[in-house]
C-alpha positions in Angstrom: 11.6 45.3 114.8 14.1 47.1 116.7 12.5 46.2 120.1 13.7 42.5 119.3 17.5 43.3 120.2 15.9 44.9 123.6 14.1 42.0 124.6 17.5 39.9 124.4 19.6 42.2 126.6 21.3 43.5 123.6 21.9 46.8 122.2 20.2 48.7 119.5 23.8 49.6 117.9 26.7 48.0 117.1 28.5 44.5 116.9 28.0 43.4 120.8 24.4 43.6 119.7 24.5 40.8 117.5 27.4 38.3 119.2 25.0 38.4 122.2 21.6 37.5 119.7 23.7 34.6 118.3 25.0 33.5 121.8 21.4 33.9 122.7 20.8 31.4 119.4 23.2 28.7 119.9 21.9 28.1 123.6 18.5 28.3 122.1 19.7 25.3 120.0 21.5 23.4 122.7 18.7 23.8 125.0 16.4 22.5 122.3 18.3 19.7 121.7 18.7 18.7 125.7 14.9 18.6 125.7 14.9 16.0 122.9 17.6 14.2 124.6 16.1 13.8 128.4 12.3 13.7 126.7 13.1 11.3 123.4 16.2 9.7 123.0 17.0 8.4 126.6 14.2 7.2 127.5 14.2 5.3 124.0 17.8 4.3 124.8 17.1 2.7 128.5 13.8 0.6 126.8 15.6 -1.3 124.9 18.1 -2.2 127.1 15.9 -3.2 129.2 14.5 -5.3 126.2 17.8 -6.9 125.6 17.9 -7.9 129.2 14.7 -9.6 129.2 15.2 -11.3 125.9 18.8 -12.5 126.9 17.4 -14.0 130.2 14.6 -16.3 128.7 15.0 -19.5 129.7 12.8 -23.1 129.7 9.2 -22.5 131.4 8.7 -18.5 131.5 5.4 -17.2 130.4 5.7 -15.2 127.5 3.3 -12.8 125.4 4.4 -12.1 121.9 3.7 -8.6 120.1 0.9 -9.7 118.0 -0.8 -11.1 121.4 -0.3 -14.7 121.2 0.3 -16.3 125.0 2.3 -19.3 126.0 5.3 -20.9 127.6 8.9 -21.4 126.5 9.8 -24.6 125.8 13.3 -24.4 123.9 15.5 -21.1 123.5 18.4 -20.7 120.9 20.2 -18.0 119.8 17.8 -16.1 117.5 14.6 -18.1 118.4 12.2 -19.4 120.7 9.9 -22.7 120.8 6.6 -21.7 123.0 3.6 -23.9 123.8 0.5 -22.1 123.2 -1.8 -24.7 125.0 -2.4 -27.7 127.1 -2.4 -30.1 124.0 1.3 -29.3 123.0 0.9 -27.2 120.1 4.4 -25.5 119.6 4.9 -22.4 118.1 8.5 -20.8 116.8 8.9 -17.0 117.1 12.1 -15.0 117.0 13.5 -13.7 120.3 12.6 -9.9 118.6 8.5 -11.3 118.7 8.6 -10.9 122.2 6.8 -8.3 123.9 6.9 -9.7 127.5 8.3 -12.0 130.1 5.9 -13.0 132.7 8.7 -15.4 134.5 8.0 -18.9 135.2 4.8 -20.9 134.9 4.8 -22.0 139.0 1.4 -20.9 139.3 0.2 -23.5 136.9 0.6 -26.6 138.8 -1.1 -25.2 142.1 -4.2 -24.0 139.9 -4.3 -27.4 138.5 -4.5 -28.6 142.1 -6.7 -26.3 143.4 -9.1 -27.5 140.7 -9.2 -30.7 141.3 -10.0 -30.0 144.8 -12.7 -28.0 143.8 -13.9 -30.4 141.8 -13.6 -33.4 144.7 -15.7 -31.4 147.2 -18.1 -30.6 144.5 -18.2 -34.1 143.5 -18.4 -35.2 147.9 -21.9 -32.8 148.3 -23.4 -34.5 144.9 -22.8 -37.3 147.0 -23.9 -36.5 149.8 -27.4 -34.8 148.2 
């Protein structure tokens, strides 16, 4: 018990003892609570900024993925909510901006994979021909 007060820098006797023990305490405390703050809540802090951001900058013809999973592009943004086509035969979906998980930016690729396709499938169609 009395090697405690050692181990701290302080003295076995007398009041200086114990104001360095509770100076030792409240940095104990402050330096706990720094590690929560750089480890936990900044970290927290800058996701969901950067959340806001992305939800803030959704506009007509981004790729989305909502939080349950469900992929598709924006068609109509409002204030609170979204309109997103889930596939090629128009079905809409409306999911609030806070359904969001991620923004994959706009659907360019889609028309060049649509063309590329349909090459594919003329030269396929030119060697059945051709055979």
């Amino acid at each position: 018990m009395n090697s405690i007060p050692l181990l701290m820098g302080a003295s076995a006797s007398g009041t200086q003892g114990s104001s360095q023990g509770s100076m030792v305490q409240i940095g104990m405390i402050v330096a706990v609570f720094a590690v929560f703050w750089f480890l936990i809540i900044r970290p927290q802090r800058k996701k969901q900024q950067e959340t806001k951001n992305m939800l803030s900058a959704l506009q007509k013809g981004d790729r989305v993925t909502s939080i349950g999973g469900i992929k598709g592009t924006v068609k109509n943004v409002s204030d609170n909510t979204i309109i997103v086509e889930v596939d090629s035969k128009g079905t809409t979906l409306e999911f609030t901006k806070s359904a969001i998980g991620s923004v994959d930016k706009r659907d360019s690729s889609a028309v060049p994979e649509k063309k590329a396709r349909n090459k594919k499938e003329e030269t396929d169609t030119d060697s059945k021909k051709e055979s």
